[in-house]
matplotlib code that plots the C-alpha trace (Angstrom):
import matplotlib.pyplot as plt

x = [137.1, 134.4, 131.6, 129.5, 125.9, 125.6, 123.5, 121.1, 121.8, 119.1, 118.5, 117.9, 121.6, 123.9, 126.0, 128.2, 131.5, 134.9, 136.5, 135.5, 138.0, 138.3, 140.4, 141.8, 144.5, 145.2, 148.1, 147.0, 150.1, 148.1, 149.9, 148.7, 151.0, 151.5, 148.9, 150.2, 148.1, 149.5, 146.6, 147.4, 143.9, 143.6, 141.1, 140.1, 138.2, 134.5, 133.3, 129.4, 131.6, 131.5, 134.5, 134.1, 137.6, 138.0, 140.9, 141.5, 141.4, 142.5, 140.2, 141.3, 141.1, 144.2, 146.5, 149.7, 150.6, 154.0, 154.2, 152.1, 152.6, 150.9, 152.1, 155.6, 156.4, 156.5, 154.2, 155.7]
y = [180.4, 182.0, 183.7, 184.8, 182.8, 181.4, 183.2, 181.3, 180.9, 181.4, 179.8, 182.9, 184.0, 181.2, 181.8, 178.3, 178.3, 179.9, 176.7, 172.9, 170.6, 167.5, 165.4, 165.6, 162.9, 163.4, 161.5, 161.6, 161.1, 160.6, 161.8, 162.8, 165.8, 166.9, 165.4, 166.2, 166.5, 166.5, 167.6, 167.2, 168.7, 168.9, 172.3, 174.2, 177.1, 176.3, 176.7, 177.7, 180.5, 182.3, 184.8, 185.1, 184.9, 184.7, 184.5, 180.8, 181.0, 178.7, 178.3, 176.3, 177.0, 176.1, 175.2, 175.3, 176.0, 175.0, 175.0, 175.4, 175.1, 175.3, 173.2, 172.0, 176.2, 176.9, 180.2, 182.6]
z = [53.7, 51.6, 53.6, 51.2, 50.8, 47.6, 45.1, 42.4, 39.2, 36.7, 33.5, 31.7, 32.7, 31.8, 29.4, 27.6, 29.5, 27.8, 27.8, 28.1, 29.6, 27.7, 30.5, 33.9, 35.3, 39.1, 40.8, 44.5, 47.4, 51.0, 53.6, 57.4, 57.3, 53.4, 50.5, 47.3, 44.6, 40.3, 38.1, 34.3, 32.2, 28.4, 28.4, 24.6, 23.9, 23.7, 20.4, 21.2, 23.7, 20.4, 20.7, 24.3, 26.6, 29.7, 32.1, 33.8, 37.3, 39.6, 43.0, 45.9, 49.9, 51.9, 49.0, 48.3, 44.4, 43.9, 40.1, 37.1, 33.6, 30.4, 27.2, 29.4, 29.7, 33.4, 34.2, 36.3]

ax = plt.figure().add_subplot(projection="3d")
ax.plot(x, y, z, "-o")
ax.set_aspect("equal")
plt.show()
C-alpha cells in the first residue's frame, strides 16, 4: 500500500494526457475467495499530447496479472 500523502496538483502544471481511452468493457466474476476481473480498453494517442510519449503503466494494489495483451499479441 502506498504511504506517501498525496501531493496537489496545480493548474499551472497539467499537461493533456499521452493517451485518451476511448472505451473500457469489464467482465466482473464475484467470488469470496478469487474475483476475476477481464478489462478490454480501446486507448490512442492524444492528439493535443503533441509528440509527447509516455510509457503505459499499469497500477493496481493486491493484483494478480495473469495475462496482458495488446491488439490479440500476448506481451511478455
Amino acid at each position: 500500500m502506498n504511504s506517501e500523502a498525496p501531493r496537489p496538483v496545480h493548474l499551472k502544471d497539467y499537461r493533456p494526457p499521452a493517451y485518451l481511452i476511448d472505451t473500457v468493457d469489464l467482465d466482473i466474476a464475484l467470488d469470496p475467495e478469487a474475483t476475476r476481473v477481464a478489462v478490454r480498453m480501446a486507448i490512442r494517442h492524444n492528439p493535443k499530447a503533441g509528440n509527447v510519449t509516455a510509457e503505459l503503466k499499469l497500477n493496481g494494489e493486491f493484483l494478480t496479472l495473469e495475462h496482458i495483451a495488446i491488439d490479440g499479441q500476448l506481451l511478455p
